[in-house]
C-alpha positions in Angstrom: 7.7 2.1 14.7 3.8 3.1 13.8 0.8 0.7 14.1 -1.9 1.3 11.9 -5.5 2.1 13.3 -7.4 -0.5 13.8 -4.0 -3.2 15.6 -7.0 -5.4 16.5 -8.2 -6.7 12.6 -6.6 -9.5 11.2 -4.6 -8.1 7.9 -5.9 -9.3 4.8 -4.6 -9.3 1.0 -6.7 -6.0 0.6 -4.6 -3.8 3.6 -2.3 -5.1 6.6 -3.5 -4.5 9.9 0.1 -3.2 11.6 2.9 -1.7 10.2 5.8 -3.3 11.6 8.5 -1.3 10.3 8.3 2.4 9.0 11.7 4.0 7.0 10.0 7.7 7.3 9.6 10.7 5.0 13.5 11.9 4.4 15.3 8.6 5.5 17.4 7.3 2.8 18.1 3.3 2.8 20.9 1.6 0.2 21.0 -2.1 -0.2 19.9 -5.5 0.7 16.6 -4.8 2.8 15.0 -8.5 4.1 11.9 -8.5 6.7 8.9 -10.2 8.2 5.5 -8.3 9.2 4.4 -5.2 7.2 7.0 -2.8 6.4 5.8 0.9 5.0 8.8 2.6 3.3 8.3 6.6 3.0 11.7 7.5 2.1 14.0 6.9 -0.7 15.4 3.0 -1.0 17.8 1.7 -3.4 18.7 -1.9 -4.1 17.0 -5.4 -3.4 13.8 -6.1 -0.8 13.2 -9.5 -0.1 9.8 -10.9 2.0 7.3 -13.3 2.3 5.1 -10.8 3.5 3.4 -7.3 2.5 5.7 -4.0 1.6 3.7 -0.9 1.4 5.8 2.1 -1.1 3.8 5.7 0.7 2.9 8.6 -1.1 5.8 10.2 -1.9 8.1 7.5 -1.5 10.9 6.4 -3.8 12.6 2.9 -4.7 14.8 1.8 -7.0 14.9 -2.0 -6.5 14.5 -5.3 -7.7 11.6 -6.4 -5.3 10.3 -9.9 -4.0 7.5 -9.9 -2.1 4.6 -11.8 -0.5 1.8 -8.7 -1.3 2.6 -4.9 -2.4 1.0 -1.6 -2.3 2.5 1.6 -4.1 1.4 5.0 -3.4 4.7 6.6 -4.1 7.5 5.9 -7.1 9.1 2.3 -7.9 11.7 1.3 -10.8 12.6 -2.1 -11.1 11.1 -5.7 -11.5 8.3 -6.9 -9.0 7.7 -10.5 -8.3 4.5 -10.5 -5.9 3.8 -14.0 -4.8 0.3 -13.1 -3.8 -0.7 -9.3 -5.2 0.4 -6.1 -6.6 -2.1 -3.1 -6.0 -0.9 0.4 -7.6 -3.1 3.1 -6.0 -3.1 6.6 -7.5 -0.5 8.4 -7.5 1.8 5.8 -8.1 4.4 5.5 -10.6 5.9 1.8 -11.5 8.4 1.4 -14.0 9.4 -2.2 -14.4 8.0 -5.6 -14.8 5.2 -7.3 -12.6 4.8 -10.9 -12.3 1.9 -11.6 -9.8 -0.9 -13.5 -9.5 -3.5 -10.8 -8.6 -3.2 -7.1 -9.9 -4.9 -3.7 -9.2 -4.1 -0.6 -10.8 -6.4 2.2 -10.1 -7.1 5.4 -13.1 -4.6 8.0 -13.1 -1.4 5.7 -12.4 1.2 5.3 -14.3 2.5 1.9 -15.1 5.4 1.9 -17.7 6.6 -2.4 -17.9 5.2 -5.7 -18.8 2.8 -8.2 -16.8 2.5 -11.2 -16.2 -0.3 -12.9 -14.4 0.8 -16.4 -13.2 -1.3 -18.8 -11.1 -0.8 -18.7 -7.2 1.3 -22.1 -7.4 3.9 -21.4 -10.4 5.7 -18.6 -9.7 8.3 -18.9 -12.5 10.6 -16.0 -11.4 11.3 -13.5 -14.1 14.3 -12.1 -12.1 17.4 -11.4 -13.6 15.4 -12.0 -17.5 14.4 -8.3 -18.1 11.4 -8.1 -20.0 10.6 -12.0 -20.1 7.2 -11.0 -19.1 6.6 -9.3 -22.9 5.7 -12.7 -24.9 2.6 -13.4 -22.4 1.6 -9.8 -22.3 -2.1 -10.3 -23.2 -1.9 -13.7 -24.3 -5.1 -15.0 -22.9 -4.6 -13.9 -19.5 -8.1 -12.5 -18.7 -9.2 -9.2 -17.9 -6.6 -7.5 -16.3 -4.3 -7.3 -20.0 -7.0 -4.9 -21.2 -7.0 -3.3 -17.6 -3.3 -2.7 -17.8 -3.3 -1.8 -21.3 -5.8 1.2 -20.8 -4.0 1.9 -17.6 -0.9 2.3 -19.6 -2.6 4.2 -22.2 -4.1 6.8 -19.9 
């Protein structure tokens, strides 16, 4: 177990104030991963991660999985679907290969983000699970600025 630095601040959509669970640099997980609290995953993961609250993918970090989530953060790699209740935030140097539903995204310059998006409003979370790449119709159909901030993310 690690705690982050400041255990007294409340956590927030923008960073979680304790890491609850940490699966370390060269720990390797395989399979059905479900939690509550913050969990920071260094290591290599494969299969399904299910949670109402936030996952945070570390530098360096690799998962192949279908994630549902409250609120993500990726540092590290990720291939597969993403269903974020609340937010997706792809720091550099992430790499996400798969397709985002969430409504709230950040992708900082000089990821890599190789899927579709699809922005949906905080109460109709239509899961795209299990329909590969029904997020493509939507793809920058009048969903604000972050289309145009994914496409030149993309493009980069």
């Amino acid at each position: 177990m690690a705690s982050a630095s400041a255990p007294s601040s409340p956590a927030s959509d923008h960073g979680p104030s304790e890491v609850t669970t940490l699966l370390g640099r060269g720990s390797e997980f395989e399979g059905k991963l479900s939690f509550e609290g913050t969990v920071r995953i260094d290591g290599k993961l494969a299969g399904e991660i299910f949670t109402d609250d936030v996952l945070i993918v570390g530098e360096g970090a690799e998962v192949s999985a279908e994630i549902n989530v409250g609120a993500v953060i990726i540092e590290g790699t990720v291939h597969g679907n993403i269903l974020a209740k609340r937010s997706v935030e792809i720091r550099t140097p992430g790499r996400v290969r798969g397709n985002i539903t969430t409504p709230s995204l950040f992708i900082e310059k000089g990821v890599v983000f190789d899927g579709h998006c699809q922005m949906e409003p905080n109460g109709s979370n239509t899961a795209v699970k299990g329909r590969p790449g029904a997020a493509a119709p939507s793809a920058g159909a009048g969903a604000g600025p972050a289309p145009g901030a994914v496409a030149g993310a993309a493009a980069d």
